[in-house]
VOMARVEX-64709 format. One line per field, with one value per residue (C-alpha): residue in three letters; z, y, x. Coordinates in steps of 0.05 Angstrom, whole numbers. Layout:
VOMARVEX-64709
residuo	ALA / ...
pz	Z / ...
py	Y / ...
px	X / ...
end
This chain:
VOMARVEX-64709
residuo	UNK / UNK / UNK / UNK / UNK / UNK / UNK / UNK / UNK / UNK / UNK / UNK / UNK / UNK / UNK / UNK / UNK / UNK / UNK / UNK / UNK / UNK / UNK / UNK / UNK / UNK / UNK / UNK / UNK / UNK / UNK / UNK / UNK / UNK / UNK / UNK / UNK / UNK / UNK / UNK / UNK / UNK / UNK / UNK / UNK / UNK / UNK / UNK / UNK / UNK / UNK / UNK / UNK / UNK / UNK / UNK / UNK / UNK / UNK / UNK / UNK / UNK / UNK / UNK / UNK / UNK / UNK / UNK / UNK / UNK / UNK / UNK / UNK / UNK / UNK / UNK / UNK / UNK / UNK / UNK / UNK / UNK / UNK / UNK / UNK / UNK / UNK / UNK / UNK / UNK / UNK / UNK / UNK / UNK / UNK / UNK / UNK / UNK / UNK / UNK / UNK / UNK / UNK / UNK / UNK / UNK / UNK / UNK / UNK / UNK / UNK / UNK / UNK / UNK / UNK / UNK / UNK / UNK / UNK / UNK / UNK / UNK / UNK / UNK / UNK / UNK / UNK / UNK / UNK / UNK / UNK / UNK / UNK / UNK / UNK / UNK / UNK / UNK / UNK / UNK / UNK / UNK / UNK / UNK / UNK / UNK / UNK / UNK / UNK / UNK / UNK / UNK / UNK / UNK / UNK / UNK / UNK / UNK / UNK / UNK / UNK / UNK / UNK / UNK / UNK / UNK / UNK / UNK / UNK / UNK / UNK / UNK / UNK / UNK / UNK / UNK / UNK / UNK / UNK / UNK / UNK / UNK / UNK / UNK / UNK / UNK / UNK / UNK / UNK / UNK / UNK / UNK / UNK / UNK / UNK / UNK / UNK / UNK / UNK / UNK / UNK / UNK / UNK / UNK / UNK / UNK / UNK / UNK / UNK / UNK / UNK / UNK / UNK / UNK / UNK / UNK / UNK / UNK / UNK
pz	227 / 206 / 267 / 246 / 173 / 189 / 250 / 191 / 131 / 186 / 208 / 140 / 128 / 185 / 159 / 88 / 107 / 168 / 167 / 119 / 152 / 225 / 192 / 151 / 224 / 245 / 200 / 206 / 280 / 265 / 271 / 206 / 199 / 133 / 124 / 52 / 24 / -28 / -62 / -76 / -94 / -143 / -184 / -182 / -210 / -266 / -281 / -266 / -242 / -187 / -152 / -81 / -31 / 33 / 83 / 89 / 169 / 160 / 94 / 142 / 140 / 67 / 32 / 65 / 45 / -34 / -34 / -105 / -130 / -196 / -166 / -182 / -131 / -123 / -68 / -51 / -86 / -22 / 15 / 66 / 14 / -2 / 55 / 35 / -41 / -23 / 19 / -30 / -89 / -48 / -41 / -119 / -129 / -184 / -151 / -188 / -158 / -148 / -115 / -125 / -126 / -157 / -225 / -209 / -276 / -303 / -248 / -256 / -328 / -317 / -261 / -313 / -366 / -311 / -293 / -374 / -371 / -321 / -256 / -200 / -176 / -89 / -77 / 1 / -31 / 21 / 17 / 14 / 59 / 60 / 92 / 127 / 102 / 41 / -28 / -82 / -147 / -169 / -146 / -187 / -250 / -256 / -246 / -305 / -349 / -341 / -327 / -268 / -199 / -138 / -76 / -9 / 68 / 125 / 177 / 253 / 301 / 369 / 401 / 365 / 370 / 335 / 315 / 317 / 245 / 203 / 182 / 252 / 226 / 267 / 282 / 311 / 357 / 357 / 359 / 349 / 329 / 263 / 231 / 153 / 115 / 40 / 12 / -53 / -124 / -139 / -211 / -244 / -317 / -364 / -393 / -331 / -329 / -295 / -240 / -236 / -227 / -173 / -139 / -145 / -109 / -54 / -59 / -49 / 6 / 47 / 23 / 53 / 119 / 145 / 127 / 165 / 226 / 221 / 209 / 284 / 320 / 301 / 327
py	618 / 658 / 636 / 571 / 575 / 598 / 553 / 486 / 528 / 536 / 457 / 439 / 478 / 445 / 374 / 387 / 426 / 386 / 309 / 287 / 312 / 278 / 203 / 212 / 223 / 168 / 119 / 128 / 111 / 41 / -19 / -61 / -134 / -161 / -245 / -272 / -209 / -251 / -254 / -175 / -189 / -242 / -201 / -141 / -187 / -209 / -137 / -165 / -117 / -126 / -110 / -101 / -108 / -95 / -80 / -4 / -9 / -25 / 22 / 62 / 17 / -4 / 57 / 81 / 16 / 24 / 107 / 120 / 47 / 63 / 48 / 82 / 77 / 94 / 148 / 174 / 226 / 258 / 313 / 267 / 234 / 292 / 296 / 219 / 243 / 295 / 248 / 196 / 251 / 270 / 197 / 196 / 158 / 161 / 178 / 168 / 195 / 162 / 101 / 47 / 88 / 164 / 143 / 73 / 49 / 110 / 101 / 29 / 29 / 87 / 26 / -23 / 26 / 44 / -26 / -40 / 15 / -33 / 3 / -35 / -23 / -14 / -20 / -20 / -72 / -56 / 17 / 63 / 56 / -22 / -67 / -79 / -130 / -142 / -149 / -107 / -137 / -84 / -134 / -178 / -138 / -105 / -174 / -206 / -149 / -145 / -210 / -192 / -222 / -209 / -201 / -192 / -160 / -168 / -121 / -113 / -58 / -83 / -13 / 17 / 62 / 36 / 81 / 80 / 87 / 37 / 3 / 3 / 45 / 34 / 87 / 55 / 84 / 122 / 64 / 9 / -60 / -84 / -144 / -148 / -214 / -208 / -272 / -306 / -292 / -306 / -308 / -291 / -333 / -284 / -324 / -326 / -333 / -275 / -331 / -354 / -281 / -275 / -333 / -317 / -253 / -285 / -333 / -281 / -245 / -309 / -312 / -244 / -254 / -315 / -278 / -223 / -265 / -311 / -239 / -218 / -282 / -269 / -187
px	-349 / -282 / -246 / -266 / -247 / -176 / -163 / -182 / -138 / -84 / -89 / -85 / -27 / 10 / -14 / 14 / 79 / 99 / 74 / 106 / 180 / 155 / 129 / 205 / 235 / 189 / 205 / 278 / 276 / 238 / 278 / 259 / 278 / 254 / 238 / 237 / 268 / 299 / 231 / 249 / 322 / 302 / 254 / 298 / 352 / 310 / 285 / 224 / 175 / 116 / 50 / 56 / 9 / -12 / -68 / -96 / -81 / -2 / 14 / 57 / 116 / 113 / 106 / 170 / 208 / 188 / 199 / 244 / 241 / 201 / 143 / 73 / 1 / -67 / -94 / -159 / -183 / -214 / -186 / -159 / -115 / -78 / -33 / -20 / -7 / 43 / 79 / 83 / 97 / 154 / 182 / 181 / 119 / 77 / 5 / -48 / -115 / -189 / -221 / -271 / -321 / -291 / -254 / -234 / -231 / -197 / -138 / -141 / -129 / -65 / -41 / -40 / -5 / 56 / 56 / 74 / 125 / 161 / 143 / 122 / 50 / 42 / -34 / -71 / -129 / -184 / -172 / -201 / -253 / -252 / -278 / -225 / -177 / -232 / -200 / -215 / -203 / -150 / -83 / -111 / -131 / -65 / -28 / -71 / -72 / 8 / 19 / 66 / 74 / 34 / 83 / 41 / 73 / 58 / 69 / 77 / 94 / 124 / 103 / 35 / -17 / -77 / -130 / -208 / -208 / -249 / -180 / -148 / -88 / -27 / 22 / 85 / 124 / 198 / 243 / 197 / 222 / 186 / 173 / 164 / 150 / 143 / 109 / 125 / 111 / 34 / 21 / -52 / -63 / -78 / -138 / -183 / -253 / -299 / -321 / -239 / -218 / -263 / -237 / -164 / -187 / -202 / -153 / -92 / -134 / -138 / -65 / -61 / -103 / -52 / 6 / -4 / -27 / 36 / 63 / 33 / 47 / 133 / 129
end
């Protein structure tokens, strides 16, 4: 049982001191080319800030474009988000900590108060522990609340390793080639019904679904 302890406080270590320096090597390697940036640009230009978002699976890839853009997210509040929270801490996110089902509203509401501070808000909306590539409503709550655009990404990895994970995480390899298509502005009225909310939700995951398979079908 002591062997054990140390060998899981030694693993640990490694994950929290170490990961975070190989996915920066990682993602350094990728070769990114980026579609409909000019979605970005324009906002930007306008001082016009966002909500971002993308499937748990392909968070890799985004998180890494967005590091030190004002920007402020969500992770687990589980022990296996805290390697994820460091990372993100270190790439000058705001992290905010829970989930749907540990805090959500709490976190929620401290999403919607960065996002009126003018930060943009990066959220993995089936995370997370999905359904896969299931909605949550938290895109759209922080969009209405703020009344701030939804941008979606797809993502593909040429080269990949995909995990047996319940959101088929993919690693991408050194040097992979990478397509990235950032949709257009979607914009969520601010006097919604409960039954229209619910709709747009699945609205921009449909949105969401088909951009990430036109996304696929370009790699």
């Amino acid at each position: 049982m002591q062997f054990k302890s140390l060998k899981k406080k030694f693993l640990n270590f490694l994950g929290k001191h170490f990961s975070g320096i190989l996915i920066k090597v990682l993602c350094n390697t990728l070769i990114v080319q980026e579609e409909n940036k000019q979605t970005i640009i324009d906002l930007e230009k306008n001082n016009q800030n966002f909500v971002l978002a993308f499937w748990h699976g392909k968070m890799l890839v985004p998180w890494f474009l967005f590091r030190e853009t004002n920007s402020a997210t969500i992770i687990s509040g589980s022990k296996d988000g805290n390697i994820l929270a460091d990372i993100l801490t270190s790439w000058k996110y705001d992290v905010k900590r829970g989930s749907s089902s540990k805090g959500g509203k709490e976190v929620l509401e401290e999403l919607i108060s960065e996002a009126e501070k003018g930060k943009n808000i990066l959220i993995t909306p089936d995370g997370p522990r999905g359904p896969i590539n299931k909605m949550k409503a938290g895109v759209i709550v922080v969009a209405k609340k703020n009344q701030i655009p939804i941008v979606l990404i797809g993502v593909c990895y040429n080269k990949k390793t995909k995990l047996k994970s319940w959101d088929k995480f993919e690693i991408p390899w050194f040097f992979s080639k990478v397509k990235v298509i950032y949709s257009e502005p979607y914009f969520v009225e601010e006097d919604l019904s409960f039954e229209e909310t619910g709709k747009m939700i699945n609205y921009i995951e449909g949105k969401l679904i088909n951009l990430e398979s036109e996304t696929e079908k370009l790699c």
